[in-house]
DRENSE-638214 format. One record per residue (C-alpha): residue in one letter; z negated, y, x. Coordinates in Angstrom, 3 decimals. Each point is the difference from the previous one (the first is absolute). Layout:
REM residues N
aa: A&pz: Z&py: Y&px: X
...
//
This chain:
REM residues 303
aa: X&pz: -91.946&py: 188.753&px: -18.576
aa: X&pz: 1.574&py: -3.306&px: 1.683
aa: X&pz: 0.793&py: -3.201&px: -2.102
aa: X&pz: 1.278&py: -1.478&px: 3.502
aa: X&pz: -0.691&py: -3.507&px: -1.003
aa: X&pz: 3.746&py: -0.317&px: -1.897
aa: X&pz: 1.214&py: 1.698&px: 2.929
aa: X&pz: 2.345&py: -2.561&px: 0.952
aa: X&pz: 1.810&py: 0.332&px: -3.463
aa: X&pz: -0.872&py: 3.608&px: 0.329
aa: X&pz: 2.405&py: -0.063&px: 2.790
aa: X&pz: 1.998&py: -2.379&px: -0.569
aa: X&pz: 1.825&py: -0.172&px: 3.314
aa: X&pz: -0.862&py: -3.518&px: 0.232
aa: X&pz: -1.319&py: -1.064&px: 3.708
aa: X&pz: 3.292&py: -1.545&px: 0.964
aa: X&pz: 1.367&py: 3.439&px: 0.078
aa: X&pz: -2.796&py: 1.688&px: 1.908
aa: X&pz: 2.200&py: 1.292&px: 2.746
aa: X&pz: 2.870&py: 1.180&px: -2.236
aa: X&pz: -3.507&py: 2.186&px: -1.374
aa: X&pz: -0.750&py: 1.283&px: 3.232
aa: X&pz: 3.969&py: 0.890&px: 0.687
aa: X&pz: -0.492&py: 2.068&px: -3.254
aa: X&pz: 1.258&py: -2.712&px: -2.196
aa: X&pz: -2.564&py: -0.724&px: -2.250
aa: X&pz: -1.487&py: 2.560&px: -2.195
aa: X&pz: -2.701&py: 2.030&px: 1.730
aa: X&pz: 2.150&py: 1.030&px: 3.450
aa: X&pz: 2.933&py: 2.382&px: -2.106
aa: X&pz: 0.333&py: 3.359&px: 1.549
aa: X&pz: -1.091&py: 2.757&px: -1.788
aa: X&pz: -1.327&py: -1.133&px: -3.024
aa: X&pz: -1.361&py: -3.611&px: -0.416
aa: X&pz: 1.682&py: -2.291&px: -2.314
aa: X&pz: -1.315&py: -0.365&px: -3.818
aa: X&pz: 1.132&py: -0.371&px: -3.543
aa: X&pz: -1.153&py: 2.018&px: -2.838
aa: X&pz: 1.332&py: 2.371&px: -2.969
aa: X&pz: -0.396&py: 3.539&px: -0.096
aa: X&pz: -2.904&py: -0.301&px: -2.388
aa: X&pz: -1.832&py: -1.529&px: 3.304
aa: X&pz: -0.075&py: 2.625&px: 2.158
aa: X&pz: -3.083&py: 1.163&px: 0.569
aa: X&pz: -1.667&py: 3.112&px: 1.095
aa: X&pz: 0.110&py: 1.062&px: 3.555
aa: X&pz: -0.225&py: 2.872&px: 2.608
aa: X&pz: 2.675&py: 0.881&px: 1.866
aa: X&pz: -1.778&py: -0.316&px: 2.949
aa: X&pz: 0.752&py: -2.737&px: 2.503
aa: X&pz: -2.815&py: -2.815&px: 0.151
aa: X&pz: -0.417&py: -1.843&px: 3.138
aa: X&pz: -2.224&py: -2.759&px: -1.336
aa: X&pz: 3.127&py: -0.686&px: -2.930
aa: X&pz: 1.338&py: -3.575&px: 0.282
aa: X&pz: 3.687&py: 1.396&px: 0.600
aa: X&pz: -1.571&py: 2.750&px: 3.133
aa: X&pz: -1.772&py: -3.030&px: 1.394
aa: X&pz: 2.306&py: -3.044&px: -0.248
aa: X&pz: 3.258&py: 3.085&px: 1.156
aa: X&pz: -2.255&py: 1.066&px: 2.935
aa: X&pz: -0.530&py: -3.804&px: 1.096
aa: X&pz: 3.970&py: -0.450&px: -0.301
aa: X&pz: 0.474&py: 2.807&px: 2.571
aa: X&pz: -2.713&py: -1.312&px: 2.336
aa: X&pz: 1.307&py: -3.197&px: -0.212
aa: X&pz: 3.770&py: 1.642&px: 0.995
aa: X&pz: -1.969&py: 1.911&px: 3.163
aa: X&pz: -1.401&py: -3.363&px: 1.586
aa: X&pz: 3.407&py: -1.149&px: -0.286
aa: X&pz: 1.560&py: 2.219&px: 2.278
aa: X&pz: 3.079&py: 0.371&px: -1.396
aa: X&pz: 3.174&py: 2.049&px: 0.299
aa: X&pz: 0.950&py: 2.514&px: -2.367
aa: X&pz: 3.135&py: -2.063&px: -1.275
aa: X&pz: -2.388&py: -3.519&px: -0.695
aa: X&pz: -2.764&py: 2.540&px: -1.845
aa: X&pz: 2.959&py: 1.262&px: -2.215
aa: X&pz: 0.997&py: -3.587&px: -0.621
aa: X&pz: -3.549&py: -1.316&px: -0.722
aa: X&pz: -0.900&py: 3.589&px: -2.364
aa: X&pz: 3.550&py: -1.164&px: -1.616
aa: X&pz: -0.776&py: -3.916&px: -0.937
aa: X&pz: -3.373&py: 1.511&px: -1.414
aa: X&pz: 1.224&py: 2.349&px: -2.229
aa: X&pz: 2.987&py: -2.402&px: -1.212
aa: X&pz: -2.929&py: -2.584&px: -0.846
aa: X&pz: -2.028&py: 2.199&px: -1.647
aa: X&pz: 2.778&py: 0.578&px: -2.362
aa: X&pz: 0.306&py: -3.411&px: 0.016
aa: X&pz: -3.389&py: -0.479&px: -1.445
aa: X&pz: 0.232&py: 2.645&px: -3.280
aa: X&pz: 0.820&py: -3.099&px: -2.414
aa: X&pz: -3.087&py: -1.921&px: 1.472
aa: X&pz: -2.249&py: 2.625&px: -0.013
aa: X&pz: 0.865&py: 0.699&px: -3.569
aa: X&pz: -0.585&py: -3.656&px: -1.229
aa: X&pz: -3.493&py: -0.258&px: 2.537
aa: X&pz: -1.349&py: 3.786&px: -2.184
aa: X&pz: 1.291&py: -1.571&px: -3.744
aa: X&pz: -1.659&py: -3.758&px: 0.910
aa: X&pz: -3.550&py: 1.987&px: 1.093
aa: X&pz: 0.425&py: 2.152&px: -3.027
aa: X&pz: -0.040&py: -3.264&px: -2.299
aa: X&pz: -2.629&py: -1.786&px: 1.496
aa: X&pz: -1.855&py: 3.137&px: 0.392
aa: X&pz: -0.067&py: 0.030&px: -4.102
aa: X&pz: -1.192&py: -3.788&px: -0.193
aa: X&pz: -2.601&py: 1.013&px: 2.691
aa: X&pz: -1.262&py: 2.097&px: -2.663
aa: X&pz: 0.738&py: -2.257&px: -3.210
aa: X&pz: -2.065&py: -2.820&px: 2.117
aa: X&pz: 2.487&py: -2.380&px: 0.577
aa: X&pz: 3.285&py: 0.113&px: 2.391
aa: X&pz: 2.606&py: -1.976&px: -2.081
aa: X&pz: 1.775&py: -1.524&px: 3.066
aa: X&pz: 2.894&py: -1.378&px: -3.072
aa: X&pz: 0.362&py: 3.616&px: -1.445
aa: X&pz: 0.629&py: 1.186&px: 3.960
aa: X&pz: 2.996&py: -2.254&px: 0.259
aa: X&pz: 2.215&py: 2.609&px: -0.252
aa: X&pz: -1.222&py: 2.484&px: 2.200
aa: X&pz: -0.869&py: -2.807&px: 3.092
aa: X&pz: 3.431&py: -0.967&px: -0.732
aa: X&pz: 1.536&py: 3.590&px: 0.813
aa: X&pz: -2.294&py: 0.359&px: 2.851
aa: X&pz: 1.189&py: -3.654&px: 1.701
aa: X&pz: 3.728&py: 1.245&px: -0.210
aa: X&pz: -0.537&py: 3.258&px: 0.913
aa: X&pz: -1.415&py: -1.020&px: 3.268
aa: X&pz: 2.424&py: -2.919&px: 0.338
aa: X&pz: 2.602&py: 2.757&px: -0.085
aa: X&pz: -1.150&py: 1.907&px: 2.669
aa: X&pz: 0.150&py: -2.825&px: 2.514
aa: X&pz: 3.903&py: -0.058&px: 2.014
aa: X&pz: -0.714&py: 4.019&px: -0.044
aa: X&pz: -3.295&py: -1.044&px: 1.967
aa: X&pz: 1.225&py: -2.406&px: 2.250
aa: X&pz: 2.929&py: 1.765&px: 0.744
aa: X&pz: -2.334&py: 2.735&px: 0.954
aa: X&pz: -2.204&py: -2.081&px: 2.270
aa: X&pz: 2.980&py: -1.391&px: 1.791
aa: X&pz: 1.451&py: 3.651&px: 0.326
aa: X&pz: -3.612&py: 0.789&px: 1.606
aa: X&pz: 0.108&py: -3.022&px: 1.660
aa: X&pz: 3.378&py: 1.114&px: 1.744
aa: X&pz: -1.355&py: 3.474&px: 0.776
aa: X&pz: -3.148&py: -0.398&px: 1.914
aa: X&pz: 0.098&py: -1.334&px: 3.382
aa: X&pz: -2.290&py: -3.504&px: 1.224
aa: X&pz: -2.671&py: 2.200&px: 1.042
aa: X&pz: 0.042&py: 2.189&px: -2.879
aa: X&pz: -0.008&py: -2.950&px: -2.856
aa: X&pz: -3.129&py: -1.606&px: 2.273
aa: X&pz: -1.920&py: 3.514&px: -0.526
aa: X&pz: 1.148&py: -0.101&px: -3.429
aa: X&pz: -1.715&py: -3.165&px: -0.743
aa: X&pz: -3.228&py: 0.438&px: 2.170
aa: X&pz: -0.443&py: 3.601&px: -1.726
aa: X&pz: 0.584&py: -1.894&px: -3.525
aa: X&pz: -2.361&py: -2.609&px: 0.701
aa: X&pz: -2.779&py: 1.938&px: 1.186
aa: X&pz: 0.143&py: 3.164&px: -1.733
aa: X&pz: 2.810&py: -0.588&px: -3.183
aa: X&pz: 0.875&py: -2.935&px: -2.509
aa: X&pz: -0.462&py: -2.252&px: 1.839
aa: X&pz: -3.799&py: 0.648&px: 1.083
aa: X&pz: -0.613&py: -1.288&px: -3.855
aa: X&pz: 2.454&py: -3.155&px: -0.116
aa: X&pz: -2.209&py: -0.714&px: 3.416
aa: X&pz: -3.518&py: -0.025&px: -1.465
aa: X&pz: -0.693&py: 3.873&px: -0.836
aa: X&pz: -3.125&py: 0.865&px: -2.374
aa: X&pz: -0.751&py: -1.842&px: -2.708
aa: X&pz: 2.667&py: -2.603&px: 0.381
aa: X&pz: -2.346&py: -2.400&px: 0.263
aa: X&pz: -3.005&py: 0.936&px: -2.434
aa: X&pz: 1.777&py: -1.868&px: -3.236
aa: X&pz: 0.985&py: 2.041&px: -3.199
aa: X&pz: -3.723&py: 0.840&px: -0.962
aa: X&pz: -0.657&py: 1.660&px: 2.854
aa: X&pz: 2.590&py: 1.848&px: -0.317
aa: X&pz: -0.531&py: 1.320&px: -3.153
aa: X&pz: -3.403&py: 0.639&px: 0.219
aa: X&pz: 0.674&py: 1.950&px: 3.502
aa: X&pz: 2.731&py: 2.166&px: -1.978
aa: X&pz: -0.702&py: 0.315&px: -3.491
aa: X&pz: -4.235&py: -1.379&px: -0.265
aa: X&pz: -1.544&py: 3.820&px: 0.097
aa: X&pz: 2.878&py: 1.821&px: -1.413
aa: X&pz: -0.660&py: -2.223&px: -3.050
aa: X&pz: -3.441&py: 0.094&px: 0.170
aa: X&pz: -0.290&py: -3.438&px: -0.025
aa: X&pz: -3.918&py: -1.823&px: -0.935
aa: X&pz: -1.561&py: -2.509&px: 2.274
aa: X&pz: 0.805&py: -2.019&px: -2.034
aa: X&pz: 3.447&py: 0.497&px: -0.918
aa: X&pz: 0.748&py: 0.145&px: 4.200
aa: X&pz: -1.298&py: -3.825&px: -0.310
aa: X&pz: 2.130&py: -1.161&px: -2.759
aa: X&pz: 3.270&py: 1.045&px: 1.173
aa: X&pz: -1.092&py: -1.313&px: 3.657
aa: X&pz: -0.904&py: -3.194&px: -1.677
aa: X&pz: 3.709&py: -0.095&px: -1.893
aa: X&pz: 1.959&py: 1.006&px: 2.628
aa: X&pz: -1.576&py: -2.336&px: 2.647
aa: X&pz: 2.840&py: -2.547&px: -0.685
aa: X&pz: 2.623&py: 2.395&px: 0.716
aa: X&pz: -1.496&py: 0.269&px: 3.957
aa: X&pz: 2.116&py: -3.053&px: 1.179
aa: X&pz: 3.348&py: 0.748&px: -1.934
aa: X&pz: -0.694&py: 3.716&px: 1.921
aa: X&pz: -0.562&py: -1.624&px: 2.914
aa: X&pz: 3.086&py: -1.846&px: 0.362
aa: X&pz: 2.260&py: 2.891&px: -1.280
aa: X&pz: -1.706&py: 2.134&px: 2.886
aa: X&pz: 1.052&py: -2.740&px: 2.698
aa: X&pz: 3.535&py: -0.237&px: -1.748
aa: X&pz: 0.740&py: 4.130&px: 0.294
aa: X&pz: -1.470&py: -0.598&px: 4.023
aa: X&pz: 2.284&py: -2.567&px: 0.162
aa: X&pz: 2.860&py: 1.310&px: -0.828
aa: X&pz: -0.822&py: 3.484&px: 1.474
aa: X&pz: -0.089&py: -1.732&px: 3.525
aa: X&pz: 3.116&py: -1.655&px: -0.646
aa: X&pz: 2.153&py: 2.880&px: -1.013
aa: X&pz: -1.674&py: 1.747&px: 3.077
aa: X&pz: 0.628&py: -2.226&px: 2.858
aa: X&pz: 3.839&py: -0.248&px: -1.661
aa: X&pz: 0.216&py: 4.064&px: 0.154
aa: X&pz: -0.627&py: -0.377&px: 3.559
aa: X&pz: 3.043&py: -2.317&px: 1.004
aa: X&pz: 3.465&py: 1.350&px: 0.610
aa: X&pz: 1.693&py: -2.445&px: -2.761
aa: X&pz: -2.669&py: 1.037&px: -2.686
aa: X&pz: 2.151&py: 0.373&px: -3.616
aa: X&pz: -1.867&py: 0.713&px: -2.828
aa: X&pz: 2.739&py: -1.844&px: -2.359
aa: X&pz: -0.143&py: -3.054&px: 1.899
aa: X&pz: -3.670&py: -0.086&px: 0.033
aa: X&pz: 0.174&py: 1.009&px: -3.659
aa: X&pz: -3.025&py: 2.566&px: 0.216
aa: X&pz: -0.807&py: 1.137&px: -3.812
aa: X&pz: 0.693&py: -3.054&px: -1.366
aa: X&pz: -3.034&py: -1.245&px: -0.997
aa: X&pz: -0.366&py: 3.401&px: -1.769
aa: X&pz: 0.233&py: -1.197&px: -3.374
aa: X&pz: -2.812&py: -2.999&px: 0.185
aa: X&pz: -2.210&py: 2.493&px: 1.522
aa: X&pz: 0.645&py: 2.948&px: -2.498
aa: X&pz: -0.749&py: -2.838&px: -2.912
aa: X&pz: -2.949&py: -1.729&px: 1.936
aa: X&pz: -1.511&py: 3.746&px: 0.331
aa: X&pz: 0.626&py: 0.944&px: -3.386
aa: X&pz: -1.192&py: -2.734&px: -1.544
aa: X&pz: -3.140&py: -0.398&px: 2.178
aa: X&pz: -0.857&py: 3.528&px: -0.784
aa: X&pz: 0.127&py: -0.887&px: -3.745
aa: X&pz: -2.056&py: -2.783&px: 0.799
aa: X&pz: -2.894&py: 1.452&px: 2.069
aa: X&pz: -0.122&py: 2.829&px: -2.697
aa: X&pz: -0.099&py: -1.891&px: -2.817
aa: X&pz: -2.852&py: -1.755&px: 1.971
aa: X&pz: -2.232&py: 2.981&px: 0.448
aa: X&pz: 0.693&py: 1.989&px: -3.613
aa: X&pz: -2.378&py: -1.659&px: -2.038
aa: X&pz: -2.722&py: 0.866&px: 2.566
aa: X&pz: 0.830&py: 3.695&px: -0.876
aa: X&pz: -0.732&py: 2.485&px: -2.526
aa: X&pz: 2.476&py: 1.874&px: -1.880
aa: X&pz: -1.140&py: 3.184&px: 2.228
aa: X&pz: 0.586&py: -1.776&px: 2.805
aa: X&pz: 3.506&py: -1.507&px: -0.754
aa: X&pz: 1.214&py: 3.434&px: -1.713
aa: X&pz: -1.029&py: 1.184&px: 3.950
aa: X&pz: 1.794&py: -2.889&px: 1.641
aa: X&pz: 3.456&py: 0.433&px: -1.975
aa: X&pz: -0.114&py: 3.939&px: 0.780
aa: X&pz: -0.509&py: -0.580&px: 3.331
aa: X&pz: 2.971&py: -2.561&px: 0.305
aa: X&pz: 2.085&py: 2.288&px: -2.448
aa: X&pz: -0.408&py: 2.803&px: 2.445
aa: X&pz: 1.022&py: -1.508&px: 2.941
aa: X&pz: 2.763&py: -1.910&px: -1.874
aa: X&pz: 1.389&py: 3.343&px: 0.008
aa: X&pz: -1.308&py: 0.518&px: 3.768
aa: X&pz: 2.350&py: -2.631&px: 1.581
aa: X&pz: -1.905&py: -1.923&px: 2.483
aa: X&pz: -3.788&py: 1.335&px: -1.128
aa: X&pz: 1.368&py: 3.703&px: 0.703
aa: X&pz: 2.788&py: 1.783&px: 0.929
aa: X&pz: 2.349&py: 0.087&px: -3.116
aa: X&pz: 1.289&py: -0.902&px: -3.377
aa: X&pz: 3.402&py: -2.013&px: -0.331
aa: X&pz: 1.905&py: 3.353&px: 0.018
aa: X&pz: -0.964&py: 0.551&px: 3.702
aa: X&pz: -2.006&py: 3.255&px: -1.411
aa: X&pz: -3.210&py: 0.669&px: 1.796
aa: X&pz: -3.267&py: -0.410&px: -1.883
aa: X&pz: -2.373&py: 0.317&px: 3.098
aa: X&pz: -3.444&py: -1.278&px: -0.416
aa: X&pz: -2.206&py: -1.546&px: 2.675
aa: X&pz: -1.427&py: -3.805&px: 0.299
//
C-alpha cells in the first residue's frame, strides 16, 4: 500500500538537497539499512530473508549503480561510501521528528480533522531538525565536490537528471497532474473510493492545481541551478547556501499536507479514514514509504 501523495514530507529531503540524496545524504541512500525512526514497539514482523523489491535493496542497489557509471577509483568510492554513511547519521534526529509528526497527523486523519495548531510542536522539531543537518550536508557536497573529477561530476549530474532526483524536480510523473490526481492515482482504490466521492475531492482540490504548479517549477528551478553549479570547478555548497530554504519548504509541505487532508476527510467514511491513518502510520514507521522505522530496524514490506 502507497500513500505517495505526502511523499515529499514523507521524505523530507527537500528538493534543494536532491544531490546531497543521491550522494547518500538524504534518507533513502544509507548503506545497509535505510534510515527511519521508530520504538521497539514498531517493529514489525519479517523474514529473514533478503527482499529485492524492499525500498532499502532498491534505493542501495541504485547507489552502487550510480558509483559504477562513475568510474571511480577505489580511494574516491571509499570517500563517497564515507560522506554517505556520516549523513545518514546525520539524519537520525530528522527521521525521528518526520515518523512522530506522521504519527500525529495520522491520529487526526482518523479523528477527521488535522489540527495544524495542535501540530505546532512536532513541525517545529521537524524544521530544526533538518535545519541542523545542513553545514554537515554542505560540507559533504563540497567534500564530493573536491573528490570527483570534471568528467565525473558531469556524469554525476546527467545520471541524476535522467535516472535519480533530479528526473522528478525536472517534470517526472505526476508532477504536473495537481494534488487530486495524485491522490486519487495513489490512495482512490485502496480506499475504495464512490464515483462520487472521486468527484468531490477532485472538485475541492482543483484550486490547489496552480499553487502545485508553481511549487513543481520552483523544485525544477532550483534543481537546475544547484546542478549546473556542481559542474563548475569553484562550486561551494556554503557559499551557494544549498539547504537553506529547508525550513520554508519543510513548513510549506507540512502545512499543505494538513491542508489538502483536511480538504478530502469529510468526503470519507470512518472505514475509509481508519484505512488512510493505518496506512500513513505504517509507513511513518517505514521511513520514506518503506524501508525502516526511526531506529534504522528493518520492517520490509513492498509498495
Amino acid at each position: 500500500m502507497s500513500f505517495r501523495s505526502l511523499r515529499l514530507l514523507s521524505s523530507l529531503t527537500p528538493m534543494t538537497l536532491t544531490l546531497g540524496l543521491a550522494l547518500g545524504c538524504g534518507a533513502t541512500a544509507a548503506p545497509g539499512p535505510t534510515p527511519a525512526v521508530s520504538s521497539a514497539a514498531a517493529v514489525q514482523p519479517q523474514s529473514t530473508a533478503p527482499d529485492a523489491h524492499a525500498p532499502e535493496a532498491r534505493m542501495q542497489h541504485r547507489w552502487q549503480k550510480l558509483l559504477d557509471e562513475l568510474d571511480l577509483k577505489p580511494e574516491q568510492r571509499a570517500t563517497l561510501e564515507r560522506l554517505k554513511k556520516e549523513q545518514h547519521g546525520r539524519m537520525a534526529p530528522v527521521r525521528k521528528a518526520r515518523h512522530d509528526l506522521m504519527e500525529a497527523v495520522a491520529d487526526g486523519v482518523q479523528a477527521g480533522n488535522v489540527d495544524v495548531v495542535k501540530l505546532t510542536p512536532q513541525i517545529d522539531a521537524l524544521t530544526q531538525s533538518v535545519e541542523a543537518t545542513k553545514p554537515g550536508l554542505q560540507e559533504a557536497l563540497n567534500e564530493a565536490h573536491r573528490t570527483l573529477t570534471p568528467a565525473q561530476r558531469s556524469k554525476l549530474v546527467a545520471e541524476l537528471s535522467e535516472h535519480g532526483p533530479g528526473a522528478l524536480a525536472l517534470g517526472g510523473e505526476d508532477m504536473g497532474k495537481g494534488p487530486a490526481a495524485m491522490f486519487m492515482k495513489r490512495m482512490g482504490d485502496e480506499l475504495g473510493l464512490t464515483t462520487a466521492q472521486r468527484q468531490a475531492i477532485r472538485t475541492k482540490l482543483e484550486g490547489e492545481r496552480s499553487a502545485h504548479r508553481a511549487g513543481r517549477d520552483a523544485i525544477r528551478a532550483k534543481w537546475q541551478t544547484m546542478a549546473k553549479a556542481f559542474e563548475t570547478p569553484d562550486f561551494d555548497a556554503k557559499r551557494l547556501d544549498i539547504g537553506g530554504d529547508a525550513t520554508t519548504l519543510v513548513r510549506t509541505h507540512s502545512t499543505g499536507m494538513i491542508r489538502t487532508l483536511n480538504q478530502v476527510l469529510p468526503e470519507l467514511t470512518p472505514e475509509q479514514r481508519t484505512k488512510a491513518a493505518t496506512a500513513m502510520r505504517s509507513h511513518g514507521r517505514q521511513g520514506s514509504w518503506g524501508g525502516q522505522g526511526p531506529d534504522g530496524g528493518r520492517h520490509g514490506g513492498k509498495r
